[in-house]
NUVOKOL-415037 format. One record per residue (C-alpha): residue in one letter; x, y, z negated. Coordinates in Angstrom, 2 decimals. Layout:
! residues N
+------+---------+---------+---------+
| selo |       u |       v |       w |
+------+---------+---------+---------+
|    a |       X |       Y |       Z |
...
+------+---------+---------+---------+
! end
This chain:
! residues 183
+------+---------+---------+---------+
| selo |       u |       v |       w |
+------+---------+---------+---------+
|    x |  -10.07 |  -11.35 |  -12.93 |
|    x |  -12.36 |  -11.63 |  -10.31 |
|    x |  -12.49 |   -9.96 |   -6.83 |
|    x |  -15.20 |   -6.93 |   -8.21 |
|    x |  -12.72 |   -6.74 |  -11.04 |
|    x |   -9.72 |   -6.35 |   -8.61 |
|    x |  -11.16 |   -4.03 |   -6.46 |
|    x |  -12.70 |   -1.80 |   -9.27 |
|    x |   -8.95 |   -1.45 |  -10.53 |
|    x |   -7.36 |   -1.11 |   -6.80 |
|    x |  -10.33 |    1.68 |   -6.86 |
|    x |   -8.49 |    3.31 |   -9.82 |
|    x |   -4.58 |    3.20 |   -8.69 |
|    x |   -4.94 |    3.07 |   -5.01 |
|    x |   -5.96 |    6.38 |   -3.77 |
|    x |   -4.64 |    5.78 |    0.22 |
|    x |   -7.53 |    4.64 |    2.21 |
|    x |   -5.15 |    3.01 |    4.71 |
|    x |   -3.43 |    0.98 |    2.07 |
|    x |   -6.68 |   -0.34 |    0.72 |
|    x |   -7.20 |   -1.11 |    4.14 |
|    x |   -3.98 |   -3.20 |    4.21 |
|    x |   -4.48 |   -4.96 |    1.25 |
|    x |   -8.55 |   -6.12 |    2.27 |
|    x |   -6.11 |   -7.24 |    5.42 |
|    x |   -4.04 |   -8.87 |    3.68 |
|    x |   -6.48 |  -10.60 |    1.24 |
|    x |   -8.22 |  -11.85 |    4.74 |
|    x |   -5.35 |  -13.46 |    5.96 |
|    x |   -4.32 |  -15.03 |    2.97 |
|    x |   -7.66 |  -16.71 |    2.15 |
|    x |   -7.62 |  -17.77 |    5.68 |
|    x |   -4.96 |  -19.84 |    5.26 |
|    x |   -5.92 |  -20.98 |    1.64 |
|    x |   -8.89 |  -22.61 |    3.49 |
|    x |   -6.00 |  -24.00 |    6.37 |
|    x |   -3.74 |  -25.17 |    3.60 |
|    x |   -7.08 |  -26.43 |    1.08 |
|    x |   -5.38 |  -24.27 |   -1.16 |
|    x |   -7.41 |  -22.06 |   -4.45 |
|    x |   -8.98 |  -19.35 |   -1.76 |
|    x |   -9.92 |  -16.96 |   -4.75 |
|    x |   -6.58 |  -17.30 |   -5.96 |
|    x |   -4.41 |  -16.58 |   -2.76 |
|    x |   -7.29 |  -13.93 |   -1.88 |
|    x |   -6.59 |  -11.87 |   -4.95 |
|    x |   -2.78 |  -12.07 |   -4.66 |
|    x |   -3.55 |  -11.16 |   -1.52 |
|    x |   -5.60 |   -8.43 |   -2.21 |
|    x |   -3.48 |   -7.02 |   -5.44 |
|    x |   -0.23 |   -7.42 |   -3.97 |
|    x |   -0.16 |   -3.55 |   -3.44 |
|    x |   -2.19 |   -2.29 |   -6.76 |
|    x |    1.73 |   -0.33 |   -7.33 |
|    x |    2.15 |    1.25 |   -4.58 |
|    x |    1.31 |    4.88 |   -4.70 |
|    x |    3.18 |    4.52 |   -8.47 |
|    x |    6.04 |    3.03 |   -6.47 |
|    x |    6.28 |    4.30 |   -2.93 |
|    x |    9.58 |    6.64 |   -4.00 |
|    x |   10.76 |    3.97 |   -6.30 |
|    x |   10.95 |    0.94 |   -4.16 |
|    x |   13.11 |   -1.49 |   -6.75 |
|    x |    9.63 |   -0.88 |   -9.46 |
|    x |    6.98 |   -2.06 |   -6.41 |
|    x |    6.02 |   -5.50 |   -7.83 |
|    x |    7.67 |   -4.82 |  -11.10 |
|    x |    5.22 |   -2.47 |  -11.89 |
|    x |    2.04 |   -4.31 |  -10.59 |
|    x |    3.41 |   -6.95 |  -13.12 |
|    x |    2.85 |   -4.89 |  -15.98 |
|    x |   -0.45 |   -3.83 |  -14.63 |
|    x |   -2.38 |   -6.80 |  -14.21 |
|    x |   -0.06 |   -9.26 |  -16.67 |
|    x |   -2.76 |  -11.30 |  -18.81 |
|    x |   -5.36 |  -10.50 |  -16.15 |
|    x |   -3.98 |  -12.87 |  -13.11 |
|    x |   -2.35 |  -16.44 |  -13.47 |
|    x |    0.99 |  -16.12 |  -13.36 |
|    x |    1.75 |  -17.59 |  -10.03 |
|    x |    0.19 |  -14.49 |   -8.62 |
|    x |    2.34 |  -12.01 |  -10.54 |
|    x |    4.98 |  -14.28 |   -9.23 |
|    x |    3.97 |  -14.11 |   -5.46 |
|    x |    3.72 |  -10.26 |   -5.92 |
|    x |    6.83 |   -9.34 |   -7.26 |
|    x |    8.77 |  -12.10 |   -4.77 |
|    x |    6.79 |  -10.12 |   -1.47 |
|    x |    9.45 |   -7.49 |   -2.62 |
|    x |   12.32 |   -9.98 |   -3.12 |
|    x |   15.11 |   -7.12 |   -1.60 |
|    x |   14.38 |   -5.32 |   -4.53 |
|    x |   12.78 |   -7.17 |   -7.69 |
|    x |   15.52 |  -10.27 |   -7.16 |
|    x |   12.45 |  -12.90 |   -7.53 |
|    x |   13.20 |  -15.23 |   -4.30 |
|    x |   10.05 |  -16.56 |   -2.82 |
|    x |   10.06 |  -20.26 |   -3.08 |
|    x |    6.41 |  -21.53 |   -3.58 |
|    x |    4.03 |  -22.17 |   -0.45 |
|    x |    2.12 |  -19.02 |   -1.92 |
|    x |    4.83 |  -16.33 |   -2.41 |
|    x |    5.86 |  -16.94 |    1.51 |
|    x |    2.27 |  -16.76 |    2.60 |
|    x |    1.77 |  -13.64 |    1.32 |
|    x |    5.41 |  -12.20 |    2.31 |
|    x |    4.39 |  -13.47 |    6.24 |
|    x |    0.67 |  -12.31 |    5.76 |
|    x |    1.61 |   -8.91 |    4.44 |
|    x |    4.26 |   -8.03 |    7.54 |
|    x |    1.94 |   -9.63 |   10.63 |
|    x |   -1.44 |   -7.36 |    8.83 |
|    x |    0.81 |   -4.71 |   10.04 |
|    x |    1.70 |   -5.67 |   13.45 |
|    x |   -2.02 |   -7.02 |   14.00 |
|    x |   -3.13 |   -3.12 |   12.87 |
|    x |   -1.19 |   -1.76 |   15.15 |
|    x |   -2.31 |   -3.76 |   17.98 |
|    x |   -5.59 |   -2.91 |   17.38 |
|    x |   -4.37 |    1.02 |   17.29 |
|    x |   -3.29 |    0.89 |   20.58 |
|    x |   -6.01 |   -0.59 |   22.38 |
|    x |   -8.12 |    2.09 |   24.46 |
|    x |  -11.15 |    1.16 |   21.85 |
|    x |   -9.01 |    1.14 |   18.50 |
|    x |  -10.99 |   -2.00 |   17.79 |
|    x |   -9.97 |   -5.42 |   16.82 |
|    x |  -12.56 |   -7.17 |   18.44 |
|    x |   -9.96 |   -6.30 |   21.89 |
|    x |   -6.58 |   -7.79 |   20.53 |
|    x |   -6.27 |  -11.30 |   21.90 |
|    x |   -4.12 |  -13.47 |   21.08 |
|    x |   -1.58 |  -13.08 |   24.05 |
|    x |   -1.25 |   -9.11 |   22.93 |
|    x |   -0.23 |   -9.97 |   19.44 |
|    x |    2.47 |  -12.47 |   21.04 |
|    x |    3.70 |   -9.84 |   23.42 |
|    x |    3.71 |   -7.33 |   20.83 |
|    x |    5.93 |   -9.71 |   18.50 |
|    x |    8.43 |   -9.74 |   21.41 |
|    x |    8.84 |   -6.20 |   21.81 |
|    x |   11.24 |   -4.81 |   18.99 |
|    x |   10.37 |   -1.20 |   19.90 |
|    x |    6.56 |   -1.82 |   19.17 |
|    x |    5.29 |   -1.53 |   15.36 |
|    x |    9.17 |   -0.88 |   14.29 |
|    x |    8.55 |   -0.99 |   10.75 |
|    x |    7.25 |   -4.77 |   11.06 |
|    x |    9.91 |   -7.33 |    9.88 |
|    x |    9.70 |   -9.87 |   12.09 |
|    x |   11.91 |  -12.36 |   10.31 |
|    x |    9.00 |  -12.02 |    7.31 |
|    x |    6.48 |  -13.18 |    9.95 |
|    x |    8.58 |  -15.99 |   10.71 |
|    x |    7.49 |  -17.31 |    7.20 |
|    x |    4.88 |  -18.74 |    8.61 |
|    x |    7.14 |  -21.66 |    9.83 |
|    x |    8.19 |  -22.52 |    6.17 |
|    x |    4.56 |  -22.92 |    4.95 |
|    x |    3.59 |  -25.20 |    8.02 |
|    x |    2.80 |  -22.99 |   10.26 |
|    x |    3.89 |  -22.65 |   14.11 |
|    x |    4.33 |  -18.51 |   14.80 |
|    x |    1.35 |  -19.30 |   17.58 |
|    x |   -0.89 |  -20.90 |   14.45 |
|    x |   -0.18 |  -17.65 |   12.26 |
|    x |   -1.22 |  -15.21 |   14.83 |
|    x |   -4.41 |  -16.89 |   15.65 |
|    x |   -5.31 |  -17.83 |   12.09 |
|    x |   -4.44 |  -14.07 |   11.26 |
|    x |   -5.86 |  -12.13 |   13.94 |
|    x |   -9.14 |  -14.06 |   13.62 |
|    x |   -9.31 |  -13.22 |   10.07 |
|    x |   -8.85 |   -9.38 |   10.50 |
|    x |  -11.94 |   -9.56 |   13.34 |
|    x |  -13.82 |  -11.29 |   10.52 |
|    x |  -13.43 |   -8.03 |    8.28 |
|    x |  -12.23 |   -5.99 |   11.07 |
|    x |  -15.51 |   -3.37 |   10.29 |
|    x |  -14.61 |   -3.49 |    6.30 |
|    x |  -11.20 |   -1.64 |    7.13 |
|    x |  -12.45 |    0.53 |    9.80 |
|    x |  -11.04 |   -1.16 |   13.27 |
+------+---------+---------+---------+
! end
């Protein structure tokens, strides 16, 4: 599958704009640091960019999310990215990240979310304000973007990463698409 292929079939089960947003974030990220790591970049972009394709189907049903994406794009994706998808939902699918991948996109999916909502708060709602010192700050404060699991972000540490790296190497990669997903 290529990335016109994903996205035509994201077009079809994704309905959400904001969660297409999050996984063109996502995707971003994750190629970013396929290029850091000289990693396959179309491979981590699609798992990146797919690792959500369930989630309307799933929202209510959080133990299928991953499960289900499986079954949706099995024989259409190497298996190392059905893998990564169904380990970002380890808690409930059982499949324990353990490749350099599967923790890249577990980190990459929970500091999209933070980075977002950085941008959301800034007087301009645009990315091209969050620096780099806002996204720190804003990992410190527990009460900010509550629903963003720090410990995930912390990922970044077991692929090579320091938690300084990660933000930069993230937050520059949402400016790069920042007016594809609207911020």
């Amino acid at each position: 599958m290529n990335r016109e292929e994903a996205i035509t079939l994201i077009e079809e089960n994704v309905k959400r704009r904001n969660i297409i947003c999050h996984m063109l974030a996502v995707e971003a990220i994750m190629r970013a640091l396929a290029r850091r790591f000289g990693e396959d970049e179309e491979v981590w972009g699609l798992t990146g960019l797919l690792h959500d394709i369930d989630f309307d189907k799933t929202q209510s049903r959080p133990e299928k999310h991953g499960v289900l994406a499986e079954e949706m794009l099995r024989g259409k994706v190497p298996d190392d990215i059905l893998k990564a998808i169904k380990a970002h939902n380890y808690q409930h699918t059982g499949v324990m990240p353990e490749e350099r991948m599967e923790k890249a996109l577990i980190a990459s999916d929970a500091i999209s979310g933070l980075i977002v909502a950085c941008a959301l708060v800034m007087p301009s709602k645009k990315m091209r304000d969050v620096k780099l010192k806002t996204v720190k700050k804003k990992f410190k404060a527990k009460d900010f973007a509550r629903g963003v699991n720090r410990d995930k972000i912390l990922l970044c540490e077991e692929i090579g990463l320091s938690r300084d790296e990660f933000f930069e190497l993230s937050l520059n990669a949402l400016k790069e698409i920042s007016e594809e997903i609207g911020l």
